[in-house]
C-alpha positions in Angstrom: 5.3 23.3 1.4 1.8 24.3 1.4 1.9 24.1 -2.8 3.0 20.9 -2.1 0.1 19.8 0.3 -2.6 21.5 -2.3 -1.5 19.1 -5.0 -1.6 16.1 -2.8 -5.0 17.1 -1.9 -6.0 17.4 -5.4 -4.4 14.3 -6.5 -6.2 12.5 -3.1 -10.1 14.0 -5.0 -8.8 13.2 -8.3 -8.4 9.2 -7.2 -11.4 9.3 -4.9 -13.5 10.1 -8.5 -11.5 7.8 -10.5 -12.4 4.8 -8.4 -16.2 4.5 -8.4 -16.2 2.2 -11.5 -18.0 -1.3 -10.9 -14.7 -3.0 -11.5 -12.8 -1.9 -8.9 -15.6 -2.3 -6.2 -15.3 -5.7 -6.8 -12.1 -6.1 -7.1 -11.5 -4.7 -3.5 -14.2 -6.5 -2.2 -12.5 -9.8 -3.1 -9.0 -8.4 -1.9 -11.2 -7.2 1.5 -12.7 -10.7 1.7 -9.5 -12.4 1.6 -8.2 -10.3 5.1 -5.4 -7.9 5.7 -3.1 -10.7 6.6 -3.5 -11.8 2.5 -2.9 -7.9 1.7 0.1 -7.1 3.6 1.7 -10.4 2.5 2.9 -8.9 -0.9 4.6 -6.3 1.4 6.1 -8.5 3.7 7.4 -10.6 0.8 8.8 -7.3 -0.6 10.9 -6.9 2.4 13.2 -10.0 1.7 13.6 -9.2 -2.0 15.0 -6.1 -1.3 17.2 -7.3 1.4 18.5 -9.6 -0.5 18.8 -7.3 -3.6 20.6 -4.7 -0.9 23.2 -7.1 -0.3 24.0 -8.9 -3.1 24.5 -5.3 -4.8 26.6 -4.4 -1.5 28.9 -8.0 -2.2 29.1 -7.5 -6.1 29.8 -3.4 -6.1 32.2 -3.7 -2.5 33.2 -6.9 -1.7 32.2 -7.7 1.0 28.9 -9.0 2.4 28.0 -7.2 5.9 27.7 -9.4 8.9 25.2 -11.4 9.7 23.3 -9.1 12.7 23.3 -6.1 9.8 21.1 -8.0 8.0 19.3 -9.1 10.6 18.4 -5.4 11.5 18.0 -4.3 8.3 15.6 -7.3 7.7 13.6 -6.0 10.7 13.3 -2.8 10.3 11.9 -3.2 6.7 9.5 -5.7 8.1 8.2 -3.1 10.3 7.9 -0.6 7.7 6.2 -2.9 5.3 3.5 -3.9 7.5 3.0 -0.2 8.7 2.8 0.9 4.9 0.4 -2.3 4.3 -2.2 -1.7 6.9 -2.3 1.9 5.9 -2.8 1.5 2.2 -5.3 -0.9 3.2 -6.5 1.6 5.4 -6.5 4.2 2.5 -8.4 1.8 0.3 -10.7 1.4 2.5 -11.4 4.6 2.9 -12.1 4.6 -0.8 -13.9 2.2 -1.0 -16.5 3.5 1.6 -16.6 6.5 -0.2 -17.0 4.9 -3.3 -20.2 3.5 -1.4 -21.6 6.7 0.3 -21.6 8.2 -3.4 -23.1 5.0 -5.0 -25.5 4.8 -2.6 -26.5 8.4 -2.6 -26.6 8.4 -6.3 -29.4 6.1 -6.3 -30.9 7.4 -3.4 -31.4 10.9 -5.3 -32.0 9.1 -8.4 -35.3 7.7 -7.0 
């Protein structure tokens, strides 16, 4: 397990240096100017595909389509998972992106 956390630390520095490039500064600003309601959309949106994909496999590999309050619940629950996962990648990219900052900044503040 601790192998495990050691190479998701390592992959966590490895992304934190590959993100510092101008393009993607600006791209998140944009995305971060829109709101979080604009970013977690694309998840929310997510959650009815794969409903929907869910049970239209369920009806075309068993039969039968579920009731009605099944999907309902699966529906909700996924909705409440996608927003949680939203806010914390944006969260995460936030994080990024502040860091992505502090290095910029200190970059030319050493530079000088």
């Amino acid at each position: 397990m601790k192998n495990l956390w050691n190479r998701y630390l390592a992959w966590r520095e490895k992304e934190k240096r590959r993100y510092p490039d101008q393009q993607w500064l600006e791209s998140w600003e944009r995305t971060k100017a829109k709101g979080k309601a604009r970013f977690v959309l694309p998840f929310i949106e997510w959650v009815f595909l794969t409903t929907g994909f869910f049970y239209l496999s369920d009806y075309y590999f068993s039969g039968n389509l579920g009731s009605l309050r099944s999907i309902a619940v699966q529906a909700i629950i996924y909705l409440i998972l996608a927003t949680i996962g939203g806010l914390w990648w944006w969260s995460e990219q936030e994080k990024l992106y502040q860091a992505s900052m502090k290095a910029k900044h200190d970059a030319n503040t050493h530079a000088k």
